[in-house]
Every structure is written in C-alpha cells, then in structure tokens.
C-alpha positions in Angstrom: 70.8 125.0 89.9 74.1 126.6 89.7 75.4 129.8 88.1 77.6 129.9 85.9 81.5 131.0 86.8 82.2 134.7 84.7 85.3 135.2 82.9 86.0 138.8 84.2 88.9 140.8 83.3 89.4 139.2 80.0 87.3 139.6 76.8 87.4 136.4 75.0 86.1 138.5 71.8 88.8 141.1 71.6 91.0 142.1 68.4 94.8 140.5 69.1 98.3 139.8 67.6 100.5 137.7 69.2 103.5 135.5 67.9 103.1 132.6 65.6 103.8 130.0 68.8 102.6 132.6 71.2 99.9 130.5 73.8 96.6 132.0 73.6 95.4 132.6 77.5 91.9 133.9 76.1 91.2 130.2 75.7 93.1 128.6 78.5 91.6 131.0 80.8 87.9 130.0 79.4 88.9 126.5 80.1 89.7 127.0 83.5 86.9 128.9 84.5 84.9 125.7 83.8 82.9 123.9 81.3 79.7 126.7 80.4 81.5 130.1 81.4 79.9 133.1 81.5 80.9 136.4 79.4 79.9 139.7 78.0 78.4 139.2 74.8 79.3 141.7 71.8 76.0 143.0 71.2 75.6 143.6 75.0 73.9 140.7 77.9 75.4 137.8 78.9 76.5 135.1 76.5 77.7 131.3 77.6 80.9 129.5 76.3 80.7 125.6 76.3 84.5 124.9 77.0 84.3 120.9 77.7 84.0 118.5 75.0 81.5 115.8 76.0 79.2 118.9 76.5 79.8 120.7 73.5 78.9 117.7 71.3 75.8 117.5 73.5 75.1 121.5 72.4 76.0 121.2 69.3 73.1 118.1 68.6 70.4 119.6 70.7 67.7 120.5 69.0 66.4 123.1 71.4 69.7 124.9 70.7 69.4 126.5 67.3 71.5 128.9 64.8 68.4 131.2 63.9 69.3 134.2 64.5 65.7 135.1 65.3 66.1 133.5 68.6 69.0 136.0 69.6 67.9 137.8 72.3 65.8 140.9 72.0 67.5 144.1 70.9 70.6 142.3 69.9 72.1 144.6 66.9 72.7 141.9 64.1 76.2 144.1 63.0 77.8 144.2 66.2 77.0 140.8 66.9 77.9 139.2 63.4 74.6 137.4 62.6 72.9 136.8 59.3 69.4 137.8 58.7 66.8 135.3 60.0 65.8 132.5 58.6 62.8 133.5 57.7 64.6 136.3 56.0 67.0 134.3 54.0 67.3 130.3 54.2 70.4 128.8 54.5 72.3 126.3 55.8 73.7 128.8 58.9 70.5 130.0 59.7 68.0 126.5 59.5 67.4 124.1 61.6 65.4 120.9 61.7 63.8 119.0 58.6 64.5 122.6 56.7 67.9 122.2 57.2 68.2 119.0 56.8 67.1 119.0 53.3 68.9 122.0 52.0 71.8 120.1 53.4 70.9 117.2 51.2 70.8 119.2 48.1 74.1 120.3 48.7 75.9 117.3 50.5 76.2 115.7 46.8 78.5 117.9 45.9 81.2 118.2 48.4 81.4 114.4 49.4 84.2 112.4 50.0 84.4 110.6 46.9 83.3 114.2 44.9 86.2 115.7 46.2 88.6 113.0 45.6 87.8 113.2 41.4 88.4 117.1 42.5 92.1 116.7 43.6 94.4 116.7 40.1 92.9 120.3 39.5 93.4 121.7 42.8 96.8 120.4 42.6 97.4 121.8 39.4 95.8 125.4 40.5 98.0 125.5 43.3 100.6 124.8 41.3 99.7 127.6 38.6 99.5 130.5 41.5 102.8 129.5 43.2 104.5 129.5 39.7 103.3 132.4 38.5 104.1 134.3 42.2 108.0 132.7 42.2 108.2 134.1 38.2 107.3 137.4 39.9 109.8 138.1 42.5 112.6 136.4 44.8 110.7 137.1 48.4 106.7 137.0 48.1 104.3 137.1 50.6 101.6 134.8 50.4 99.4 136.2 52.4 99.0 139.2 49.9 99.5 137.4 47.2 98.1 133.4 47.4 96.1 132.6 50.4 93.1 134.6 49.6 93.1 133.9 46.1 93.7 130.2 45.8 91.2 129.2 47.6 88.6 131.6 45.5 90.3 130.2 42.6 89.1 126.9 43.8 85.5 127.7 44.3 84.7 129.6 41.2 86.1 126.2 38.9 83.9 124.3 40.7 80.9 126.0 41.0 81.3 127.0 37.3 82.0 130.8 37.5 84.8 132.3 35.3 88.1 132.8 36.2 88.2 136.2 35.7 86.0 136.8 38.3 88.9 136.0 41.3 89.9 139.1 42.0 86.4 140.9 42.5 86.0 137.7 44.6 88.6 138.5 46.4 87.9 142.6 46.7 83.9 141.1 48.1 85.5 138.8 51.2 87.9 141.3 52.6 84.9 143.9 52.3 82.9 141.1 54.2 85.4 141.3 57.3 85.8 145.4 57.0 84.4 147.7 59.4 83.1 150.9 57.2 79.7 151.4 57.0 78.0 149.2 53.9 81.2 147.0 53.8 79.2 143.6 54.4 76.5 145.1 51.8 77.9 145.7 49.1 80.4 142.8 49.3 77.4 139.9 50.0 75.7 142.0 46.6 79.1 141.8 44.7 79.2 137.5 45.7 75.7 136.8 44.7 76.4 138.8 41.6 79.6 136.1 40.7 77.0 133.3 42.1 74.4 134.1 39.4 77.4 133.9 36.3 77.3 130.4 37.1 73.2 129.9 37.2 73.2 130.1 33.1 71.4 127.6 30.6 74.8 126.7 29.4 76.4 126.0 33.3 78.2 122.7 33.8 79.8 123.5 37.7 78.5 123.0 40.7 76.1 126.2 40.8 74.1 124.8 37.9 74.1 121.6 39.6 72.9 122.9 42.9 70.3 125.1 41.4 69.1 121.5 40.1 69.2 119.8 43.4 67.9 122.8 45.7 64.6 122.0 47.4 61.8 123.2 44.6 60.4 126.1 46.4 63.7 127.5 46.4 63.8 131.1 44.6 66.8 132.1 42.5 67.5 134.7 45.1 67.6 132.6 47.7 69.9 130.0 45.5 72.1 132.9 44.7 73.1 133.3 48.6 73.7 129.5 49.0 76.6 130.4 46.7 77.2 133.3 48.2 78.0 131.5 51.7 79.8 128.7 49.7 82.3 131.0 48.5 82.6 133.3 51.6 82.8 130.5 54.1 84.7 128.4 51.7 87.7 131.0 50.9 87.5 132.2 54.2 87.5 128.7 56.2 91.2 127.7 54.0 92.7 131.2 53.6 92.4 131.4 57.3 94.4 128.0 57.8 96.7 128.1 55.4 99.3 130.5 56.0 99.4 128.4 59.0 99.9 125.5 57.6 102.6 126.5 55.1 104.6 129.0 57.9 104.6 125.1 59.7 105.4 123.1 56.3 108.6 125.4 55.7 109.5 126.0 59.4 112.9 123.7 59.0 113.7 124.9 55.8 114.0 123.1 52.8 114.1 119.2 52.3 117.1 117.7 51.2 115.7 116.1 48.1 118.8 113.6 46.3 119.3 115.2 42.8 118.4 111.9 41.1 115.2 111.4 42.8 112.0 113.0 42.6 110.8 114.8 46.2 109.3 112.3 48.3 105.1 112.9 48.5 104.9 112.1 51.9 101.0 111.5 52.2 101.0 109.8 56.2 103.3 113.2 57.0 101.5 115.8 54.8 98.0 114.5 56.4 99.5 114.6 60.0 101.0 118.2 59.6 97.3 119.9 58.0 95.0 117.6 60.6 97.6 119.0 63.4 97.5 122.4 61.9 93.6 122.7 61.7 93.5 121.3 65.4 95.5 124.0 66.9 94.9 126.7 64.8 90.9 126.1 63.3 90.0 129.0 61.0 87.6 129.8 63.4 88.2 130.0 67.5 83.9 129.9 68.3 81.0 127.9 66.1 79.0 130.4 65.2 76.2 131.8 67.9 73.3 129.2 68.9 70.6 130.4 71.0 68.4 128.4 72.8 64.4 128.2 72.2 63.3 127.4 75.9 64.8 127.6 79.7 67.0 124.7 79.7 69.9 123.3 81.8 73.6 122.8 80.7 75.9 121.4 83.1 73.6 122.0 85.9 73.5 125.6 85.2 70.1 127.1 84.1 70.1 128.9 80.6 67.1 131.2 80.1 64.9 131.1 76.7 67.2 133.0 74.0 70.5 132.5 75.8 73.3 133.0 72.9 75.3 129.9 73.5 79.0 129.4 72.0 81.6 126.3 71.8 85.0 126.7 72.5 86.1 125.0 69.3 90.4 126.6 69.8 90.0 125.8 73.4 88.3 122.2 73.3 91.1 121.4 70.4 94.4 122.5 72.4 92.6 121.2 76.3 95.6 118.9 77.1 93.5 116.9 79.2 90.9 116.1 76.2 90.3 112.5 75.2 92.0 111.4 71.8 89.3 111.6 69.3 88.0 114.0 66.4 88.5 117.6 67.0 86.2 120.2 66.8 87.6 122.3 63.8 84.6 121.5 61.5 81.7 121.5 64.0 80.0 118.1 64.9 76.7 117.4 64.5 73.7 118.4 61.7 75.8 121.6 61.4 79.0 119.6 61.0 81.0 122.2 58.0 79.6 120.7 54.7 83.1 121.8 52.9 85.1 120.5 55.4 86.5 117.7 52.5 87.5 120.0 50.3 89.0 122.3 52.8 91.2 119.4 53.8 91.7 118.5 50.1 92.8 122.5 49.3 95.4 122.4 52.5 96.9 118.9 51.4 97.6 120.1 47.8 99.8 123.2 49.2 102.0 121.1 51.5 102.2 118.8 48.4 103.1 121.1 45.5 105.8 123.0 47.5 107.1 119.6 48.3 107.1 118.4 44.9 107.7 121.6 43.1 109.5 123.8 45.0 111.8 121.5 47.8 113.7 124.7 48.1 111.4 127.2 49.2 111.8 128.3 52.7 110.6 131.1 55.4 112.3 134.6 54.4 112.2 135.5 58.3 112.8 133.2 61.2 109.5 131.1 61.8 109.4 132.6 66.0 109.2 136.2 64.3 105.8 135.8 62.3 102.7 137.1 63.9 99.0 136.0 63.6 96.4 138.4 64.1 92.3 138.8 65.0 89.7 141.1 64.0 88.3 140.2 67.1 84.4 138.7 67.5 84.1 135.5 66.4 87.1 135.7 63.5 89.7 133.3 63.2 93.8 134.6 63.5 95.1 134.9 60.7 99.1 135.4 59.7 99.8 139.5 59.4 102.6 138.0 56.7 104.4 135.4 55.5 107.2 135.7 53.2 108.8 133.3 51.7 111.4 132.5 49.2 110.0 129.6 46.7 113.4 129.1 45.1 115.6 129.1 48.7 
C-alpha cells in the first residue's frame, strides 16, 4: 500500500480573506498533491482530504465511513475540532448513520421536497421582497450583509417551521454566537435555538415543527426533536446566508439592467437558475463535508487508512477542478447524507436574484465588484463576504 502525499507548508484549515475573484491555492494546492492528501488535523493527528470526484462519491456512500463523531479518534477535543456530541448523545441527522439515519431522514424528507418547496416559493418571494423594501426605505447605501443575508434566511425558517416572527433577531444573535470563539458561545446559542424550536411544538402549531414532531420516529423525546430544529435553523440560515452575498455581489456585478419603461423587468428563469447553480458551484457555503471517520482499517485509493481515520471531501476543490467531468457538483453532499434543505436553499437564492430583478432593476454594487473581499473563520467554515453594499435604487 501507498502513503498518502502530505500537504506541508499550507494549512488547508486556516482563517483567510482574499478578494472576491481572488483564486483560492488552499484548494488547488490539495488537488495537486493527489486524490486522498494527507494534513494536520485541527484537533491534532493526521486527517485525509479526498480531492478526486469518482472517489469522493465512493466516501461519501460507504458505509464503513461514518459521521459519528464517536468514531473520531481518541483524545480528539470536540471544540477545536467542530464536532457535535455523539450520537448516542444526541440523534440527528449529522451524527446517524445506517437504518437510524435513514429513518429520521424520512420523517423529515416530507417536508423539504421538491414539490413542498415549490407551494413554498410565492412567500419566500414575497419575504424577500418585504426585507429589501424595508432596508432601501432605510438608507441610500445598505449593506446586506449586516442588514439581509443573515436574517432572510432565518426569516424563512421560522414561517415555515411555525415559530413567530418576532423571534428573527434572537435567531439571528444564537447563529453568530454559534460561529464565535468565547468561551460558552456555541452553549448558550444551541440553548437560545432549541428555546425558538420549542415555540413552534405547541397544541395550536400549524408549521413544519408541529409537523415534524408528528412524523419523528416514536421513540423520539421532545428534547431530542427540539435539536432537529435546532440544526434545521442553524444549518439552514447558515448554508444560504453563506451563499448569498455571493450570489447577489455576482447578480449586480454589471450594474443595473436596462429595463424599457413600458415593460415589466424580464424574469429571466434559464439565466437566474444558471447564475445561483454557478454561484453554489464555485463558491459552496461550505469548502469540506463535515468530518467522517472510518470504523475499520480500510483502503482508499490504494492508500491504507487506519480504524478512526477523520476523512474529509474537498467539496470547493472537486467543484472548481477544471479537469472534472460535467455532472452534478458537490455543493450539497451526495449520498444518504445528501443536504436535506438543499431545495429550499436553491429556492431562497432564486427568489433574491428574482426580486431585485423585478423590483429593484436599478440597484447596483456601491464599490467596484474586484474591491469586495470574502472572508473564513477558518476550520471547516465557508467564506463569506466581509461586506457588500449596495445601492437598491442606483
């Protein structure tokens, strides 16, 4: 058996900021080391990045490869290397595998189908409609990632899973806790989400919390329900807000559309689809799936992986590998772990393009588009835009 090659001198898990179009050589440089590369995990020991495509679907089906964290390797500090608590600790759809998994993921597929989504889309329309109205009556220059990218998406969530309204902005306060760094951050902010979750668990509930809570699996404790919500409105504000300013720095980079004054603004559907599908393939919310480990010695690419081996895919690199095969990307996952909101992700990201389109052809960048600057955390976080600015009414 081989060894795998090391990426040395780069740390593929860094915090960065770079330029909106700025190449990413993290990624490039994975890709060329070849396709299982070996690096320094967080949490200390050697981790293993699947960088080819044919062999991350292969990972990413394998049933010897699992998400619980249980299987991390001994000593690994769950903070510093981002994981949940086992499975045995707290169910969910990260952390089971199997026939476990599989039928929490039935309980919940239901609800964020294709053709659920679809009877979904007048009312995310209209909510991205309300926040970029209300943000334009505010001020001439606003930047949306203060001000709409976090909160839109929240806004989203809570209407559908039945939680009120009002509830947006301690939403909002919980998920930037979730990505801070002071002690008790992630704490107190998963305790302030599963709070929200259980406003829409009453008697009276009509959203999709009160529906789930009738699909869930029956051995399923209210807790435990409580942090399925949880993870649907974490991973589901933070999966979009990390796309979108993306998407809408790309939707306005040639300033506004000439629309003819007797004529409505052209929708656009084949366009709008190509420009979010494009967007989420080179920029995916998140740059890694989150860490698999594997549950015996097992051989990838020819290389050996020992029992417990924390196992990554390259999901930015595999996306932007010039030599890849056309074919679905990677942004959502693939296999029984495929993202179970990835249709109304999509749906969320459409409606933006559209509404500024259709409601505001004049809105445009307030700085040139080569000037903005996305940023990392670092780990296994996404970039996201350090601003975006822009002028609804031109």
């Amino acid at each position: 058996m081989l060894n795998a090659p090391r990426l040395d001198g780069t740390d593929p898990f860094a915090a960065t900021v770079r330029g909106i179009a700025a190449p990413d050589p993290v990624h490039a440089a994975l890709r060329a080391a070849g396709p299982l590369v070996q690096v320094d995990a967080p949490a200390g020991g050697p981790a293993w990045i699947v960088t080819d495509d044919v062999l991350a679907r292969e990972v990413l089906a394998d049933p010897r490869i699992v998400k619980d964290p249980a299987c991390a390797p001994p000593g690994w500090d769950r903070h510093s290397a981002g994981l949940e608590q086992t499975a045995a600790e707290q169910p969910s759809l990260t952390t089971l595998d199997g026939p476990e998994h599989a039928a929490l993921r039935r309980a919940h597929a239901p609800l964020l189908n294709a053709k659920r989504i679809r009877a979904q889309s007048d009312r995310v329309h209209a909510i991205a409609r309300e926040l970029l109205t209300e943000l334009a009556a505010e001020r001439t220059v606003i930047d949306l990632m203060a001000g709409f990218t976090t909160r839109y998406p929240l806004t989203v969530l809570l209407d559908l899973l039945g939680i009120p309204l009002g509830e947006v902005d301690r939403a909002a306060d919980a998920c930037r806790r979730m990505l801070g760094n002071e002690p008790g951050d992630q704490k107190r902010a998963i305790d302030a989400l599963t709070a929200l979750a259980a406003s829409g668990l009453g008697d009276g509930g009509r959203g999709l919390a009160a529906e789930l809570r009738g699909r869930a699996p029956a051995h399923t404790t209210r807790d435990q329900l409580q942090y399925h919500l949880f993870a649907l409105i974490f991973a589901g504000q933070l999966t979009t807000d990390a796309a979108l300013g993306t998407l809408i720095a790309r939707a306005l980079a040639n300033g506004p559309r000439p629309v003819p004054s007797d004529e409505p603004a052209p929708s656009d559907e084949e366009g709008r689809d190509d420009l979010v599908d494009e967007t989420l393939r080179q920029h995916p919310p998140a740059p890694f799936t989150l860490w698999r480990f594997t549950t015996t010695e097992l051989a990838l690419a020819g290389i050996r992986l020992p029992a417990r081996a924390p196992v990554l895919v390259d999901i930015l690199g595999i996306n932007t590998d010039p030599a890849r095969s056309p074919g679905p990307d990677l942004t959502f996952g693939a296999g029984p772990h495929f993202c179970i909101g990835a249709q109304l992700a999509r749906l969320e990201l459409r409606a933006v393009v559209t509404v500024l389109r259709t409601d505001f052809p004049e809105a445009r960048l307030a700085v040139p588009f080569g000037e903005l600057r996305q940023a990392t955390i670092g780990g296994l976080q996404g970039s996201r835009l350090t601003a975006l600015p822009v002028a609804l009414h031109g």
